[in-house]
C-alpha positions, 0 to 999 in steps of 0.5 A: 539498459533497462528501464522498470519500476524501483521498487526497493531503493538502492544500487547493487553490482553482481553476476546473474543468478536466473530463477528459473520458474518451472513450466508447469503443464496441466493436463486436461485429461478426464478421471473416472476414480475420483476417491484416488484422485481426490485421495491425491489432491488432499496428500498435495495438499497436506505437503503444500502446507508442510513445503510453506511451514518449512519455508516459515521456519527457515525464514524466522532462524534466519532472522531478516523478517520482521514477525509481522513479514512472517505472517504472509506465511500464515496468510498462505497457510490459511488460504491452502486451508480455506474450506472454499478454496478446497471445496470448490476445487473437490466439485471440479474433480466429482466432475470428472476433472483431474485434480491438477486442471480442477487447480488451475480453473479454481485459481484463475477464477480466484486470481481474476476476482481480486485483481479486478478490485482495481482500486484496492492494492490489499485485495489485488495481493490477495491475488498474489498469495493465490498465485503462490499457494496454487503454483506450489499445489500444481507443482506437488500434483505433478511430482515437480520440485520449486527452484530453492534460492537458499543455495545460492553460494556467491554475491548475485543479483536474482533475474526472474519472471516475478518472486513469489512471497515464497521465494523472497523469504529463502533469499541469503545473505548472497543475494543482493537484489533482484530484478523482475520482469513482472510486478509493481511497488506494491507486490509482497515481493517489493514490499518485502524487499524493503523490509530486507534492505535489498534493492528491487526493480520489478517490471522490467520488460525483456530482462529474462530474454535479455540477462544469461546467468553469470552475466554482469548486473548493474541494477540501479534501484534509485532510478528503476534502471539496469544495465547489462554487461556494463564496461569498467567505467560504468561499474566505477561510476555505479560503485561510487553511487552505491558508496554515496547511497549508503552514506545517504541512508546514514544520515536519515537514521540521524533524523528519526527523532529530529522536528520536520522543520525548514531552514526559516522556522516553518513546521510541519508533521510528516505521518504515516498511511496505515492498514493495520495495526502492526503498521504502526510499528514501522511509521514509529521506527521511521519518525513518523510524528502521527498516523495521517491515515489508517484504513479500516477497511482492511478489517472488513476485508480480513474478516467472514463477517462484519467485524463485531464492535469487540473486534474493532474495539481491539484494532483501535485501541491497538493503534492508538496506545502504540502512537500516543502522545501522537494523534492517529487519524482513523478513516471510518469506513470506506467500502462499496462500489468497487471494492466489495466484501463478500458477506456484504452483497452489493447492486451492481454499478455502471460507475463504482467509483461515483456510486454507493461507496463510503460515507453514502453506505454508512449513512444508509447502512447505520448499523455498520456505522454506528458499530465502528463508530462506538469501538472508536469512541471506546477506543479514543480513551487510550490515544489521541484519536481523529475521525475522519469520513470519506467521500464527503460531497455536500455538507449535508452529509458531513452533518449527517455523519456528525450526528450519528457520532454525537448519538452514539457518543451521548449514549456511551457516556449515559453507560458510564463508558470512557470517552475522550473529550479531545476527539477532532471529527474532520473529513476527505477532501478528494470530491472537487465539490468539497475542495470548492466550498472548503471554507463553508466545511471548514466552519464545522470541519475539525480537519481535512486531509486531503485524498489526491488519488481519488481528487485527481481521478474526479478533477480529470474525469479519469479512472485511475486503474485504466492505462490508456488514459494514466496519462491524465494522471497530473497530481501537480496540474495547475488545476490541481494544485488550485482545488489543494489551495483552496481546501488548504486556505478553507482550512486555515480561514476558519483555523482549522489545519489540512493535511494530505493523505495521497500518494501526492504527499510523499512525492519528492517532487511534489512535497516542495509546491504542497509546503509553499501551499501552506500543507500542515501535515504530510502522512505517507508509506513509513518508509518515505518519512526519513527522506520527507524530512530530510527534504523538508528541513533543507527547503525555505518555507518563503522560497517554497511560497514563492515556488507554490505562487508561480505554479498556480499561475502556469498551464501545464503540469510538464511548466511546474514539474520542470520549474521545481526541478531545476530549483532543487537541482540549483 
């Protein structure tokens, strides 16, 4: 047995088909003709766009992408477009260097750029579509052909070193999951295994040493375990689990329009985290009651320029015209320190995550700010709209950052402009210091949603994208849950309501103490809604306070995590 990462829910049993990616060598060797060699390079180019087109277009008759998974294609032929990209690779090969190496340099260089942005899962799969693109540059330079997965011809389970967009698109109908030694949930191949309702374990260390094509797979995408050469007994027991997991997914489907309610009466929403507008299509095909987080820094990072207000206009109205009646919380932007913008230059910092980021930025930078802060006011007409400002840590700058929405709602008004008059105006609690003092923000706050992924990093003083300190990693650390009660009771004292927007709010484990906590609402991926629902509408809201009380009086996050298990196990 194998243990990786699950990825792509579900359980499938097949033989062995083994991708074999191939080994592309570069040649290190000097030109002298470099007319011919840039000649070369640009024909590889030209078929590099016409291999992804093909892909495309195969991946669209065959209808199992949704349009908005089929866009990765599009994004992949604007980065074997981008005039950067190709120019930088034409200065290597003036140089001297062959157009293959002068490839492999550039893409590196790319590749490392935006897998350094640590905090910024978007930006980090940008890394994967240069990894994609570039793969299949070198591979057309030396005359190479890509391993199609469209001529498998029997039920298999893909074993590979990681799938690229790519090849995830040409899977067929025979392919009934795959596993990869590299990748993680957020990886374009998981996500798109998702969308195909294949199951997917990824980052699963020694399966390509380990699995022979033809060779029996168990691949327990539930639990991210696969098991090799399994006996007829385990392949019983998995047929079974397979059988009872499809039953499972049947009865979501029945709560997609059902209240997220518990067995004594206690409601709460159950939302959905979104990056941009057409993610709001899948919140609504999940249930989602609302949108408890949408990014707009994805906007920023898609665009050569700021985002003009028009732009920006656009996005919102988008988002909130396809949720109303539902409330959309849009995060004003949360950029800097870490996550950089290219046409933004910003100082370097010792410590980026502490540092010129979010709310400090726009309060410094109120062109930016009131720019986004019009298009949301102009937007607010077509929906049910919340601002809401990141990185708060005094009170001060929550009023700061209310009064340059007041001025550029008065001004819009005084142009005659459509503007709500329904807007809630609430912040992120992920600062330690704003959790403390919630009750005082509560007085002026409308909402606080609740950031655990930045809250946990702060409370233990531990950067989340360094490995040798994941462990301190706690979401359910009394200590936690302490700083959640008390932005929660901060809330509710001045009758206001929270809700949580971190990876926190959409953990199975989690979700029973944060209900007992009092969270009024849960915003999460859309595809972790269903199960939220059906796990909140099984669970007592006196049971989970009782649940919640006694885990805010333990010492370890190991105490609580084992008393709530063997509660929903009983």
């Amino acid at each position: 047995m194998l243990k990786g990462i699950a990825a792509s829910a579900g359980v499938a049993i097949a033989k062995v088909f083994k991708l074999e990616t191939p080994v592309l060598t570069v040649p290190t060797n000097r030109i002298e003709d470099v007319d011919a060699e840039i000649a070369r390079f640009n024909a590889a180019l030209e078929k590099t766009m016409a291999d992804i087109e093909d892909i495309k277009d195969r991946a669209e008759k065959a209808g199992k992408l949704k349009p908005e998974e089929l866009e990765i294609f599009d994004a992949h032929l604007m980065m074997a477009q981008d005039p950067e990209l190709k120019d930088s690779i034409e200065m290597q090969i003036q140089d001297g260097d062959n157009a293959v190496h002068a490839t492999d340099e550039v893409a590196k260089q790319w590749i490392a750029m935006f897998e350094s942005m640590v905090d910024n899962e978007y930006m980090q799969a940008r890394a994967a579509d240069v990894k994609d693109v570039t793969f299949r540059l070198r591979a057309n330079l030396l005359g190479i052909e890509i391993p199609d997965l469209g001529k498998m011809n029997e039920d298999s389970i893909v074993v590979a070193e990681d799938l690229t967009p790519s090849d995830t698109a040409q899977l067929n109908s025979f392919a009934k999951g795959f596993v990869t030694e590299l990748g993680g949930r957020t990886s374009h191949s998981a996500i798109m295994a998702r969308s195909l309702e294949i199951p997917a374990v990824v980052g699963t260390e020694g399966i390509l040493k380990a699995a022979k094509a033809g060779d029996i797979l168990i691949m327990d995408a539930l639990k991210g375990e696969v098991f090799l050469n399994p006996s007829e007994e385990e392949i019983a027991v998995y047929r079974k689990k397979a059988a009872d997991y499809i039953q499972y997914r049947n009865d979501l489907k029945v709560l997609k329009d059902a209240e997220s309610i518990t067995t004594d009466g206690h409601k709460v929403d159950i939302v959905g985290n979104i990056g941009t507008p057409k993610d709001a299509d899948g919140v609504l095909a999940n249930g989602g009651e609302g949108v408890g987080l949408y990014r707009t820094e994805f906007l920023y990072m898609n665009s050569q320029a700021l985002p003009t207000e028009e732009e920006q206009f656009e996005a919102y109205k988008e988002v909130l015209e396809k949720m109303a009646p539902h409330p959309v919380v849009v995060r004003t932007l949360d950029i800097g320190g870490d996550k950089a913008l290219p046409y933004l230059p910003l100082d370097p910092e010792m410590n980026p995550f502490l540092g010129y980021r979010a709310i400090r930025l726009c309060l410094d930078r109120k062109d930016i700010f009131r720019t986004q802060l019009r298009a949301l006011l102009r937007a607010s007409a077509y929906g049910k709209l919340r601002i809401m400002f990141p990185m708060i840590a005094t009170l001060n700058e929550f009023r700061a950052g209310k009064q340059v929405y007041e001025e550029e709602k008065a001004k819009l008004l005084a142009e005659g402009v459509a503007v709500s008059d329904d807007i809630e105006v609430g912040m992120m609690v992920e600062i330690p210091a704003s959790a403390v003092l919630a009750d005082q923000f509560g007085k002026e706050a409308d909402f606080f949603s609740i950031g655990t992924n930045d809250l946990i990093q702060y409370s233990m003083a531990s950067d989340r994208g360094n490995q040798k300190v994941a462990y301190l990693y706690q979401p359910l650390n009394p200590s936690l849950l302490r700083l959640i009660k008390m932005a929660i009771d901060g809330a509710h004292k001045n009758g206001k309501w929270c809700g949580m927007c971190g990876e926190m709010a959409g953990d199975p484990i989690s979700a029973p103490v944060l209900l007992g906590l009092g969270l009024d609402e849960f915003s999460m991926s859309a595809t972790s809604i269903l199960p939220a629902r059906k796990m909140i509408n099984s669970l007592s809201y006196a049971e989970m306070k009782e649940v919640a009380a006694k885990a805010l009086e333990m010492a370890t996050m190991e105490e609580v995590k084992a008393m709530v298990e063997k509660y929903l196990n009983d």
